[in-house]
C-alpha positions as CSV (number, residue, x, y, z in Angstrom):
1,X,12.4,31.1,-10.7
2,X,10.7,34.3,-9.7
3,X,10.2,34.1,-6.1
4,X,10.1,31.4,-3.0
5,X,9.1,31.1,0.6
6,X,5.5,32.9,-0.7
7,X,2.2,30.6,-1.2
8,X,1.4,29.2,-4.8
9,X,-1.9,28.2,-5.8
10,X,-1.9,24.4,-7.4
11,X,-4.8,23.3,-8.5
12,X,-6.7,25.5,-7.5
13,X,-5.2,25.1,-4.1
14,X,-3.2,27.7,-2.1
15,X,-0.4,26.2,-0.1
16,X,2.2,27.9,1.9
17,X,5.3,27.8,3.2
18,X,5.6,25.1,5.9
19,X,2.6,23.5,4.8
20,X,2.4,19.4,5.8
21,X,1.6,17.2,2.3
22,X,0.9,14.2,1.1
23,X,1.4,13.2,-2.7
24,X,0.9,10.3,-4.5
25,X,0.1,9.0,-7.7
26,X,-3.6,9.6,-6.7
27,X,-3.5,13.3,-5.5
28,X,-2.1,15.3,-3.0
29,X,-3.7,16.2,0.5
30,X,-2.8,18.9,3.3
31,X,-2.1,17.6,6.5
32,X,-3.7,20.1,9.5
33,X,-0.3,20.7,12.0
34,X,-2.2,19.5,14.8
35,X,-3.0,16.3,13.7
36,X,0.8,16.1,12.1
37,X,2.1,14.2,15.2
38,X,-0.5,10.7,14.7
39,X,0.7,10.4,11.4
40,X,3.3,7.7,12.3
41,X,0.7,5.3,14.2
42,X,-2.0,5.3,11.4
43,X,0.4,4.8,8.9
44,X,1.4,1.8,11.1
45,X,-2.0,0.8,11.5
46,X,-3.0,0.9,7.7
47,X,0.3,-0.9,7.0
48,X,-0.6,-3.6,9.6
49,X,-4.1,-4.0,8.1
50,X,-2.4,-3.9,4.1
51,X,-0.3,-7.2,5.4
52,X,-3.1,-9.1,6.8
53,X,-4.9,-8.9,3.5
54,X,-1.6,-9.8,1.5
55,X,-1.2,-13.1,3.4
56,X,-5.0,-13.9,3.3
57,X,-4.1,-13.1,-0.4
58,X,-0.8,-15.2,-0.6
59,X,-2.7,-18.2,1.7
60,X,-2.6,-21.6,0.3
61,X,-6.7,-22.8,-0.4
62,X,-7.4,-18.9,-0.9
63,X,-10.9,-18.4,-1.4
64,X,-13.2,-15.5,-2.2
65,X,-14.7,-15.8,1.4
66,X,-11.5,-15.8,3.4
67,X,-11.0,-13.0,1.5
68,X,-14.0,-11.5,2.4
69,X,-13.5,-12.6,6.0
70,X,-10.0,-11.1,5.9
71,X,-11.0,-7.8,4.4
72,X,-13.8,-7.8,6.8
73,X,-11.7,-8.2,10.1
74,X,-9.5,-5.1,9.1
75,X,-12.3,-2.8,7.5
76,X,-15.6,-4.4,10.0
77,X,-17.7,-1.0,9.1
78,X,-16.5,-1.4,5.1
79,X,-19.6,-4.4,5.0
């Protein structure tokens, strides 16, 4: 270790101290502060949408359509 608390450049990216991420196994994203605070009720909301696809997935009689209608009722701008 040479240093910490100082901004780093990943990637090309410069972060710094403090800053709000997001990593997964696609990437990692900086979160603005301001926006820090409606994190919890999207999450919630993409969560809620996730399940309602699952159990159209995990319905008996699944069908391509009720897919489709599924994946359509969460995402209606997606079609």
């Amino acid at each position: 270790m040479v240093d910490f608390g100082v901004p780093v450049k990943i990637g090309g990216v410069w972060i710094n101290p403090g800053d709000l991420l997001h990593g997964d196994q696609h990437g990692v994203v900086m979160i603005p502060h301001e926006i820090a605070e409606r994190i919890p009720d999207a999450a919630g909301s993409v969560a809620a949408d996730e399940q309602r696809i699952i159990q159209a997935c995990q319905a008996e009689g699944i069908t391509v359509e009720r897919l489709k209608a599924a994946y359509k009722f969460v995402r209606p701008n997606a079609y």
